[in-house]
C-alpha positions in Angstrom: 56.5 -16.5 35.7 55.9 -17.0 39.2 57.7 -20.2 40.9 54.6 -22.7 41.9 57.2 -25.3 43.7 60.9 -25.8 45.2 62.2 -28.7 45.0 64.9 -29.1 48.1 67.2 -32.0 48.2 69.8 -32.1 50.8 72.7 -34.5 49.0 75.7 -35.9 50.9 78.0 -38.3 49.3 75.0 -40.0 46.9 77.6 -40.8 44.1 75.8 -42.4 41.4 72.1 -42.9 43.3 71.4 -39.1 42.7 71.3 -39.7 38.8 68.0 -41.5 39.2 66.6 -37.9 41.3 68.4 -35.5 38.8 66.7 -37.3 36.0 63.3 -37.5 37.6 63.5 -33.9 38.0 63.8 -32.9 34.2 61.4 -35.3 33.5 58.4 -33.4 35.4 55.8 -32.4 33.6 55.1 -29.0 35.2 57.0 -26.7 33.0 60.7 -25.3 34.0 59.9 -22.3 34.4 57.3 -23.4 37.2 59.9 -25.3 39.5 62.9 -25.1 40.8 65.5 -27.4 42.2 67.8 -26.8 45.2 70.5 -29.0 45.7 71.7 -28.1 49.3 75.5 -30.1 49.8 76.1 -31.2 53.1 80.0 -31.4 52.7 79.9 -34.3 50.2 83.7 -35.6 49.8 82.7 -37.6 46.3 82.4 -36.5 43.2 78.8 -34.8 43.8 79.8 -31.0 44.3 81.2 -31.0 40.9 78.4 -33.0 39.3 76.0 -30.1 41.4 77.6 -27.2 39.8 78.3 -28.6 36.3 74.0 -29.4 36.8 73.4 -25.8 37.8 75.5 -24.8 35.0 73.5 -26.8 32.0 70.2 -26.1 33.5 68.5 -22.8 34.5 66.2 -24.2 37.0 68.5 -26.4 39.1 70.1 -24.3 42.2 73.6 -25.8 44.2 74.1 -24.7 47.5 77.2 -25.9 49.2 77.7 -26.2 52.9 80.4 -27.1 55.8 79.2 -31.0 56.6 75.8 -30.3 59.2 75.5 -34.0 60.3 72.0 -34.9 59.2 69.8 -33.6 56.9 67.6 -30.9 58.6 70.1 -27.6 58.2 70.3 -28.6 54.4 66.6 -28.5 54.0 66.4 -25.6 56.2 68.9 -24.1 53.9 66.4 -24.8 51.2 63.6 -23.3 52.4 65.2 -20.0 53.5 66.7 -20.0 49.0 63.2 -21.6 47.8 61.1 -18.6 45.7 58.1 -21.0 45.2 54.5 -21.4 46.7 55.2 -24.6 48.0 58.3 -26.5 49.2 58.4 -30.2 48.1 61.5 -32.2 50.1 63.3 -35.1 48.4 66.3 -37.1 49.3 68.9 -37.5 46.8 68.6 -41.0 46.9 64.9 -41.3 45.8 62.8 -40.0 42.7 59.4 -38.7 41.9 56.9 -39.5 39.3 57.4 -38.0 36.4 53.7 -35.9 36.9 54.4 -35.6 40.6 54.9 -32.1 41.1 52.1 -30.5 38.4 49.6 -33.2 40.3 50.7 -32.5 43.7 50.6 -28.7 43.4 47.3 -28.7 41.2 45.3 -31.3 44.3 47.2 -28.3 46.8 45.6 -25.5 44.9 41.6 -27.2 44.5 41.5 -28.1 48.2 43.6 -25.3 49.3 45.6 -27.7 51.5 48.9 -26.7 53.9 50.2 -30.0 53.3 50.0 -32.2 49.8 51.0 -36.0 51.2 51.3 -38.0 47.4 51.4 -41.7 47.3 55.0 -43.1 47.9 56.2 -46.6 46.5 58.9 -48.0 48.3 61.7 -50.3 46.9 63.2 -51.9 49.7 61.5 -49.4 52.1 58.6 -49.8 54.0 55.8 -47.2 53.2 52.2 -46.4 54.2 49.4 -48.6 52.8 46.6 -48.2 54.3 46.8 -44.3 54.1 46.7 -44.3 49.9 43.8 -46.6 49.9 42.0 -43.6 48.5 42.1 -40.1 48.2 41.6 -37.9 51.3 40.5 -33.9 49.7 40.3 -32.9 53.4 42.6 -35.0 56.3 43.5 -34.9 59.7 44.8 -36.6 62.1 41.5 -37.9 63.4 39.8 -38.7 60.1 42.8 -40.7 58.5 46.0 -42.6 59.4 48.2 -39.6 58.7 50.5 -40.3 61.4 51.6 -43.2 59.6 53.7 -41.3 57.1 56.0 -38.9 59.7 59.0 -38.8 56.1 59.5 -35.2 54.8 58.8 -36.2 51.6 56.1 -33.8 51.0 54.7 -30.7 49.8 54.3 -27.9 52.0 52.8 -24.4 51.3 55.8 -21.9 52.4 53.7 -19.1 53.7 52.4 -21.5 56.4 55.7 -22.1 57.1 56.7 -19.3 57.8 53.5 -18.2 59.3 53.8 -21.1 62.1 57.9 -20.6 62.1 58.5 -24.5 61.3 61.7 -25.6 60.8 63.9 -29.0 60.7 65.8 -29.8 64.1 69.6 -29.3 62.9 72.4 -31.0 64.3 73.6 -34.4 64.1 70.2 -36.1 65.2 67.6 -38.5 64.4 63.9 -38.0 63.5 64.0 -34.3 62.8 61.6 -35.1 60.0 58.9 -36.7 62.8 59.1 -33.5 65.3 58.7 -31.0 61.5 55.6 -33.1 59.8 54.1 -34.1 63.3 53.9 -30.4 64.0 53.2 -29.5 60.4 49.8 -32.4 61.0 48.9 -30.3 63.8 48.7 -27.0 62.8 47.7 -27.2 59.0 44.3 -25.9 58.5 44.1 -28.8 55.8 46.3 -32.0 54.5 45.2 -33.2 51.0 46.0 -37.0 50.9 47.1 -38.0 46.5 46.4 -41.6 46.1 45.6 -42.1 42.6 49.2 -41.3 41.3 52.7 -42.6 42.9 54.2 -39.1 43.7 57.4 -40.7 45.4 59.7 -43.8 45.1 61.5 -44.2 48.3 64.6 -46.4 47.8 67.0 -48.6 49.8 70.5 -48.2 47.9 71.9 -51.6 47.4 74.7 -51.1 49.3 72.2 -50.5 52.0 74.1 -46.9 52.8 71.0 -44.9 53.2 71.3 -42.9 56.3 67.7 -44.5 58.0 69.0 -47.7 57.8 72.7 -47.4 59.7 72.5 -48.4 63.5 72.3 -45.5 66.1 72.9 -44.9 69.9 69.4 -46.2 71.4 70.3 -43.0 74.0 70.1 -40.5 71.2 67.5 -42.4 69.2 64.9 -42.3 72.1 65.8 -38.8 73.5 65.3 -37.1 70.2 61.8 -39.3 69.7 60.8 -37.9 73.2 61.2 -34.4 71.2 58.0 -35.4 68.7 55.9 -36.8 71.8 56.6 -33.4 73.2 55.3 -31.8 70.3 51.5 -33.7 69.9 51.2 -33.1 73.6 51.9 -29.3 73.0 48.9 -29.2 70.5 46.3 -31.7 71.1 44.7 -32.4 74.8 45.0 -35.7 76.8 42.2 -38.1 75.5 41.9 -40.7 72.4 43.8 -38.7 69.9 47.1 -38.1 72.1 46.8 -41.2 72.7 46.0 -42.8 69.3 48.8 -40.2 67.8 51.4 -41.7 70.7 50.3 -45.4 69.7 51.7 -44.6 66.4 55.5 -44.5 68.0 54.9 -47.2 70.2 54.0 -49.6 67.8 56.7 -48.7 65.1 59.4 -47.2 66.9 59.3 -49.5 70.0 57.3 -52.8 69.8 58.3 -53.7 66.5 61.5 -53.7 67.2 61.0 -55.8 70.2 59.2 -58.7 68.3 59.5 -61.3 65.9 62.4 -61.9 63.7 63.2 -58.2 64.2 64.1 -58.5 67.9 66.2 -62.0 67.5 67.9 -60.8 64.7 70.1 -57.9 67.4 73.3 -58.8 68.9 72.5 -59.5 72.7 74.3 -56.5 73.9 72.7 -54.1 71.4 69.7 -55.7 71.9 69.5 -55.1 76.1 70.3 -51.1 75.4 67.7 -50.8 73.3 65.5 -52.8 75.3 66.5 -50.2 78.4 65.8 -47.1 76.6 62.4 -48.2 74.9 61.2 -49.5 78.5 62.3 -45.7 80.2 60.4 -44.0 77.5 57.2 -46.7 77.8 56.8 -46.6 81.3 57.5 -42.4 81.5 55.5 -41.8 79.1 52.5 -43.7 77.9 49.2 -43.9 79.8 47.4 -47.5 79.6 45.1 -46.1 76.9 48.3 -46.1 74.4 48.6 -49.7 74.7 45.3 -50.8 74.8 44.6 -49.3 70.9 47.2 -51.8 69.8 47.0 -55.3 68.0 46.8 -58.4 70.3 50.5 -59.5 69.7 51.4 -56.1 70.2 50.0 -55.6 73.1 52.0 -58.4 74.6 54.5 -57.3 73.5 54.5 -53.7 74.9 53.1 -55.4 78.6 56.4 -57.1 78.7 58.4 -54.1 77.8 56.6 -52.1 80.8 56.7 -55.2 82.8 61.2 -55.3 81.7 61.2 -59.2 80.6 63.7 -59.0 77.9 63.9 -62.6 78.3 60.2 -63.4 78.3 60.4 -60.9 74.9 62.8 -63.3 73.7 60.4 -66.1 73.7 57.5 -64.9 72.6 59.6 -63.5 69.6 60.9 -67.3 69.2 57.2 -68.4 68.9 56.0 -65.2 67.0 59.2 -65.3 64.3 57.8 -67.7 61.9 54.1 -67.0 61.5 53.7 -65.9 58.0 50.4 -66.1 55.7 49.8 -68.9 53.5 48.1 -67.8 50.1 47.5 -70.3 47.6 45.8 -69.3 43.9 42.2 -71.1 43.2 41.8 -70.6 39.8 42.7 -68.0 37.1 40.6 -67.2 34.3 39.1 -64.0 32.4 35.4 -63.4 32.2 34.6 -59.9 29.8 38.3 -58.0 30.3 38.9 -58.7 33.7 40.5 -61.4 35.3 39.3 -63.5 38.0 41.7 -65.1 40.6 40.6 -67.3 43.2 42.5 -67.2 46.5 42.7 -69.2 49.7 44.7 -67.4 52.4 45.2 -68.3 56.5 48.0 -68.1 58.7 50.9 -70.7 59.1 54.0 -71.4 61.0 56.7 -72.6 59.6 54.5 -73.6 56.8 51.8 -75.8 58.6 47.8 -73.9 58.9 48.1 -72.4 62.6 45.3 -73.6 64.7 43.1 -71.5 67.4 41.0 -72.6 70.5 37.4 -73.6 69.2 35.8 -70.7 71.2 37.3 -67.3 71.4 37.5 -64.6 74.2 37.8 -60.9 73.7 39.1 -60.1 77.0 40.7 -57.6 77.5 44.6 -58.2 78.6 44.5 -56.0 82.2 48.0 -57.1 83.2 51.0 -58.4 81.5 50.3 -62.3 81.4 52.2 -64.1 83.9 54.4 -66.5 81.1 54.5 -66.5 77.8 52.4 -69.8 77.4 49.6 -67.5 78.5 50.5 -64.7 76.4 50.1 -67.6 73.2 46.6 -68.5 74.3 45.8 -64.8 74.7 46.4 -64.3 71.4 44.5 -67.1 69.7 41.4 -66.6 71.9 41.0 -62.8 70.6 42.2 -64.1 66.6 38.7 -66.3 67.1 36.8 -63.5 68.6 37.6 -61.1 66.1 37.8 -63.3 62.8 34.8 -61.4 61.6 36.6 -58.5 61.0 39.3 -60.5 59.7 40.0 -59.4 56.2 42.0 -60.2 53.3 43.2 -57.7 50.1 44.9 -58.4 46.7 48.0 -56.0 45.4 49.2 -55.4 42.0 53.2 -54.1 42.8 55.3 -53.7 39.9 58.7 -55.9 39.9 60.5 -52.5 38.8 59.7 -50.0 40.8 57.3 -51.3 43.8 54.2 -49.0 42.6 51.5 -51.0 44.2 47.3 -50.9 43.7 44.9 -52.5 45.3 42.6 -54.9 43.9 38.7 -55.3 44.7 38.2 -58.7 46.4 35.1 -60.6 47.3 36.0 -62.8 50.4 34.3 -65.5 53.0 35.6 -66.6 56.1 35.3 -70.0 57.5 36.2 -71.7 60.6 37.5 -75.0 59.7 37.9 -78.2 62.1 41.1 -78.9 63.3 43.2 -81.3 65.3 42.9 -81.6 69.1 39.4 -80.0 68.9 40.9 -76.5 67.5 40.0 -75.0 64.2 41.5 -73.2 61.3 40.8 -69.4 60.2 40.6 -69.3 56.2 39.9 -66.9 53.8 38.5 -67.4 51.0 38.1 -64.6 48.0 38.1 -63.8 44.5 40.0 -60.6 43.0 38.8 -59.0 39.8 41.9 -57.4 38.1 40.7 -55.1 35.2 44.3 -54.1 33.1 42.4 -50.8 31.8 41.2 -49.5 35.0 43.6 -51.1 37.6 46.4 -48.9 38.6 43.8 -46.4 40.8 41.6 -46.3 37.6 43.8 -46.0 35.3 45.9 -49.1 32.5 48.8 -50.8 34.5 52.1 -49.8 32.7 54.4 -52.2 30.7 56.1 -54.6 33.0 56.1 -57.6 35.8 53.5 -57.0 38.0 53.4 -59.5 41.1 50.6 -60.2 43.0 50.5 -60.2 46.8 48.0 -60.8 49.1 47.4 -58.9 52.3 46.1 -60.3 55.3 44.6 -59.0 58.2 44.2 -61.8 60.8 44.2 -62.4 64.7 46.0 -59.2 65.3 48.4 -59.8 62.0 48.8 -58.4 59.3 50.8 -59.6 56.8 51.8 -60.0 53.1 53.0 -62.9 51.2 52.9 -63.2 47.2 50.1 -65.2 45.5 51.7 -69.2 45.6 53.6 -71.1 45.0 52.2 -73.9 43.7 52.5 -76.9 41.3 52.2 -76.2 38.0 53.2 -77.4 34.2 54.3 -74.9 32.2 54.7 -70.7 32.8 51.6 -69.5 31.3 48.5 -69.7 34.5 46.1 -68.6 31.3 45.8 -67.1 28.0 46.4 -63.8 27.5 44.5 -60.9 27.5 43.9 -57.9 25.8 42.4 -55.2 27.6 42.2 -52.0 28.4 44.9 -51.6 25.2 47.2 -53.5 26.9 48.4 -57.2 26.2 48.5 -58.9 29.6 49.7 -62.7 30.2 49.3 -64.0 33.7 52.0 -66.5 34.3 53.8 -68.4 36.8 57.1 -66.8 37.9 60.5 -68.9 38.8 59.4 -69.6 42.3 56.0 -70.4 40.9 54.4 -67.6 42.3 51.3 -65.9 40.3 52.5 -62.4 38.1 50.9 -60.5 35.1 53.5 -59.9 32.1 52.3 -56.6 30.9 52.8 -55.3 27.3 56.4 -57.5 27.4 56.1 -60.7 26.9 56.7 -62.7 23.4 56.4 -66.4 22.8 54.8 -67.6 25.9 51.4 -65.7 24.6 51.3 -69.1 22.6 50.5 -68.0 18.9 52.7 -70.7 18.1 50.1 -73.5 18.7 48.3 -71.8 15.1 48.7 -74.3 12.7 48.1 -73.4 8.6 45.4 -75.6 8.8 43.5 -73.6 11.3 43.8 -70.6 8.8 40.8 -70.0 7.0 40.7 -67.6 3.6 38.3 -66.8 1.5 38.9 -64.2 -1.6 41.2 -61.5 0.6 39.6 -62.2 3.8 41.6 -64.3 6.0 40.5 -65.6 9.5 42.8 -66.8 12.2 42.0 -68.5 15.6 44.3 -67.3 18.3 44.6 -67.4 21.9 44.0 -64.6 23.2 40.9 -63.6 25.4 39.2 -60.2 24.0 35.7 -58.6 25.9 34.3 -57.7 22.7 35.6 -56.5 19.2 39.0 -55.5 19.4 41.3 -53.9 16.6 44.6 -54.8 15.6 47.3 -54.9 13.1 48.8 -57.5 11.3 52.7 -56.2 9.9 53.8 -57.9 6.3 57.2 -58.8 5.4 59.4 -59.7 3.2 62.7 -61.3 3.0 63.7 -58.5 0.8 63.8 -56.3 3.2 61.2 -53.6 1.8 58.8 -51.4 3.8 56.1 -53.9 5.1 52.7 -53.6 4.8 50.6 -53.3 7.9 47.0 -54.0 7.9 44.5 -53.4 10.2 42.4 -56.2 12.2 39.9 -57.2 14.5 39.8 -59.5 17.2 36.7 -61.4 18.0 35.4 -63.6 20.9 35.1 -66.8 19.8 34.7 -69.3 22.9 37.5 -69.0 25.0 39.4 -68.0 22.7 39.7 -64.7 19.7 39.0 -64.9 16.1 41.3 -63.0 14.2 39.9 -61.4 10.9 41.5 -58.8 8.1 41.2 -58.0 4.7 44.3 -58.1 3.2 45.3 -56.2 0.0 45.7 -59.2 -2.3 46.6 -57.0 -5.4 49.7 -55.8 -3.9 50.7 -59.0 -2.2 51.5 -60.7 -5.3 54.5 -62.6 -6.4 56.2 -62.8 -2.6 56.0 -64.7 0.3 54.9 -62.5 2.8 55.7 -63.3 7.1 53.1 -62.2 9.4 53.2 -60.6 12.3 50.3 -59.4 15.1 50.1 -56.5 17.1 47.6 -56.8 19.8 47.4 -53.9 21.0 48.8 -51.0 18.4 47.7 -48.2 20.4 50.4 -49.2 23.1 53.2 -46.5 23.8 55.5 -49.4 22.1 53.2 -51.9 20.1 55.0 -55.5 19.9 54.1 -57.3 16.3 54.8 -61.2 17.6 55.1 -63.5 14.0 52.5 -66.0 13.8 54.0 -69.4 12.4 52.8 -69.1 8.4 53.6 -66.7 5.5 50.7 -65.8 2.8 51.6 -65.9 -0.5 49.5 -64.7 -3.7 49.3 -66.9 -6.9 46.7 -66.6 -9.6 44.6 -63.8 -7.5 44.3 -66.5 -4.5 46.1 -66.6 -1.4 48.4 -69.8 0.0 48.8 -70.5 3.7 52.2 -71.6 4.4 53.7 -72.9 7.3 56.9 -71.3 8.5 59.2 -74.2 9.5 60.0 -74.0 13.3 63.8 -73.1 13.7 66.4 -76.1 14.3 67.2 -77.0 17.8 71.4 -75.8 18.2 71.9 -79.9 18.9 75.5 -78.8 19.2 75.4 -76.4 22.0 74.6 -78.9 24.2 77.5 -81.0 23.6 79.9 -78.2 23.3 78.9 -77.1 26.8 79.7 -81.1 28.1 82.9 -81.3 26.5 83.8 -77.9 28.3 82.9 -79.5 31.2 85.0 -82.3 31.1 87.7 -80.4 29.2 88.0 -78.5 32.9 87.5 -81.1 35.0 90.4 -82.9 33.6 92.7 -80.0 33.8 91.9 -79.8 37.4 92.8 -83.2 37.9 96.1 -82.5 35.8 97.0 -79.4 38.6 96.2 -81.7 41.3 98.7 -84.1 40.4 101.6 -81.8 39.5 101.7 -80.1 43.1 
């Protein structure tokens, strides 16, 4: 069968993170016999050429290469290509991992839009990745119609034949941003890029012994000569005008001003912090045109006047001043209405934890020179964030504690201008989310797990994220739970009191504990049971029935019912084989789930005479003497310090 994908992973020294990859792999759901993987081994001196081979050995898809030590990555993937027999080529570091549908989805959305380039939706743990880009899904992109350039990572599919048609291949050598000059070119010359946002194709990780090759310092010499390379490469293919000079505002802004602001620029050793201040200011000033600026953010643009204009030290300050503006969200309510959750929200900006305030009227000129002190750089700044606080916006995320998938949330919002002190005024957002569990992971149920929520703000030339809280609250639960969308969901307040939806995990905080006996209600073998739960309409269940003996239980089905704010939990139970027992109960709210949780509800039913008993189970003991075990350990080891003390 004809190979639809290679999968090229250039590997050096990944000791255990490349289990994580190798696993991912076998996991795909496009057959074997469709994919390949090629391990190309960059001289690795751990144990990872032998793991390689003994992989290449078990499995008849899986390919290892091994190679003299290049440097960097781009000979290994070039390496890769030139052994890869598929259609397409999809590059993956050996510290990452795909989605388990990635490459069938991938290659199926290359093949119905007959795209060059296939860019899936990454997830990044630890890593920064591309938001705004996988807001939706983009059949047809370029450069011009969608924030492309944002996502410059090799971690893509590419159809070989244009490939080799165009004659691209990695910069080799020990280098940095090969990948930018390959898929900047790649952008250029594809006659079309697919853009997969409904599904996270890639999880892009930071190792925790923060050994990932992007994230080790580098010579600001090298760094800046090899970025020249890509700027050389978008002025080969596009003409001078707004796209060169939106596509060059892309490597200003990330590669150059955000390294010069904020907490970012304070947190560089001085001496480090002057070269790279040296060789960002030659490559500003050689090679961006005013119009490259000018497409930037207000603080931005400050930022990159002063680099032009070389004050480092006036950089300095402004960072000082910049470094702890943050947003301030705070939750305004949370409460479901028909299966979807409602949450309230109230975001602005602070510093240092106090609402920032703005000048009561706003100016949107335009800065024509870099300001003469940073004082005036401040006031620049707040004068365009009340200018432009109509297009201020503010957007609720859904990212998964476990592995940073993230999905955005629809939000209604207002914005209001609220009086300050000193005749200034405050810029607030004000907005309600609806989260839908069936539908809110791009359409589709959120998985099992801790979702936090985040909020997103986009603010006076900001923008910035900050979880939902905290606040003050009694108790971890933030509302009943839910079922929807075949999915048990309990919004709750985490450790840091920060708002979070326990998906298809949690067990005794859903509350079924406050049922008492008496609430119970049975009448011949129909037994009714409120519980708090909120359900958009009828929803089925199963109850589980045990006994101490430890025979099969018996699992009858249920319904849940609206009742108020609350469900109504009715079954018919089989009363003729209940007999003679006490029988424990346990609920499943959601039995359809990929692993259905029965939680016991506080009574056992028990059959005499044809009718059934309500029983209440006795909550268990409290261990009263773990408490005073753990005390007398205490003092049991502070004494025996005390005795140490005095013998030496």
């Amino acid at each position: 069968m004809t190979v639809k994908v290679s999968v090229v992973i250039p590997v050096y020294n990944p000791g255990n993170y490349i289990e994580d990859c190798i696993a991912s792999l076998r996991r795909q759901s496009l057959p074997p016999d469709e994919f390949e993987a090629i391990f190309v081994d960059d001289g690795s001196t751990d144990d990872t050429p032998a793991r390689l081979d003994a992989l290449a050995a078990e499995v008849t898809n899986v390919t290892a290469i091994h190679q003299e030590a290049s440097g960097w990555s781009g000979k290994p993937r070039n390496v890769g290509i030139a052994a890869s027999q598929g259609e397409f080529v999809m590059f993956v570091d050996n510290d990452d991992y795909l989605g388990d549908e990635a490459l069938e989805r991938m290659y199926d959305y290359a093949f119905a839009n007959d795209a060059d380039v296939v860019v899936g939706k990454m997830a990044g743990k630890g890593r920064g990745v591309p938001v705004e880009l996988f807001r939706r899904n983009h059949l047809r992109a370029t450069v011009d119609s969608a924030p492309l350039i944002d996502s410059l990572t090799p971690h893509k599919m590419f159809r070989r034949a244009f490939l080799d048609q165009i004659g691209l291949r990695f910069p080799e050598g020990r280098r940095r941003l090969e990948d930018h000059v390959f898929v900047t070119e790649a952008y250029l010359r594809a006659d079309n890029v697919s853009v997969l946002s409904d599904y996270v194709c890639y999880y892009h990780l930071r190792r925790d012994d923060a050994s990932n090759a992007g994230f080790q310092r580098f010579d600001p010499v090298g760094y800046f000569q090899n970025l020249r390379e890509a700027l050389d490469v978008v002025e080969k293919y596009t003409d001078p005008g707004p796209t060169r000079d939106r596509l060059f505002r892309r490597w200003l802004r990330n590669e150059m001003v955000e390294r010069m602001r904020g907490k970012r620029l304070l947190s560089l050793p001085e001496d480090y912090r002057k070269e790279l201040f040296t060789e960002i200011r030659g490559v500003v000033v050689e090679r961006f045109g005013p119009g490259v600026a000018a497409g930037l953010q207000p603080t931005q643009q400050v930022v990159a006047a002063l680099i032009a204009d070389g004050r480092l030290d006036d950089l300095v300050a402004f960072a000082e001043w910049e470094a702890p503006v943050a947003p301030k969200a705070e939750p305004d309510g949370v409460e479901w209405e028909k299966g979807v959750l409602r949450v309230g929200l109230t975001a602005e900006l602070a510093s240092r934890g106090t609402p920032m305030t703005f000048p009561a009227e706003g100016s949107a000129d335009p800065l024509t020179k870099p300001p003469a002190f940073v004082e005036e750089a401040v006031d620049w700044v707040g004068a365009h964030a009340v200018a432009s606080f109509e297009r201020a916006t503010v957007d609720l995320l859904l990212r998964k504690r476990a592995s940073s998938a993230q999905y955005f949330q629809p939000v209604e919002f207002t914005r209001e201008t609220v009086p300050g002190e000193d005749g200034r005024v405050r810029l607030v957002l004000r907005g309600t989310a609806a989260l839908d569990p069936a539908t809110a992971a791009d359409g589709g149920p959120l998985d099992a797990g801790l979702w936090d929520v985040f909020v997103r703000v986009k603010l006076g030339g900001w923008t910035k994220e900050s979880r939902l809280g905290p606040v003050s609250v009694k108790g971890r639960s933030a509302a009943d739970a839910g079922v929807s969308g075949g999915r048990v969901v309990l919004p709750c307040w985490t450790a840091k009191n920060t708002l979070a939806l326990d998906v298809d995990t949690v067990g005794e905080r859903l509350g079924l504990g406050r049922v008492t006996p008496g609430k119970v209600t049975v009448t011949g073998d129909r037994v009714e049971v409120p519980v708090p739960f909120h359900v958009p309409g009828d929803t089925p269940v199963l109850l589980r029935l045990t006994r101490d003996s430890g025979a099969a239980p018996t699992k009858v089905p249920g319904t849940l019912r609206p009742l108020g704010s609350a469900a109504l939990l009715e079954a018919v139970l089989p009363v003729g084989d209940l007999a003679g027992a006490a029988w424990h109960v346990a609920l499943s709210p959601a039995p359809d789930a990929e692993k259905p949780r029965f939680h016991p509800l506080p009574f056992t039913l028990r059959v005499k005479g044809g009718s059934v008993q309500v029983v209440a189970v006795r909550p268990p003991r409290p261990a009263v003497g773990r408490p005073l075990v753990r005390r007398a350990r205490r003092l049991a080891g502070r004494l025996l310090a005390r005795f140490r003390a005095r013998g030496k």
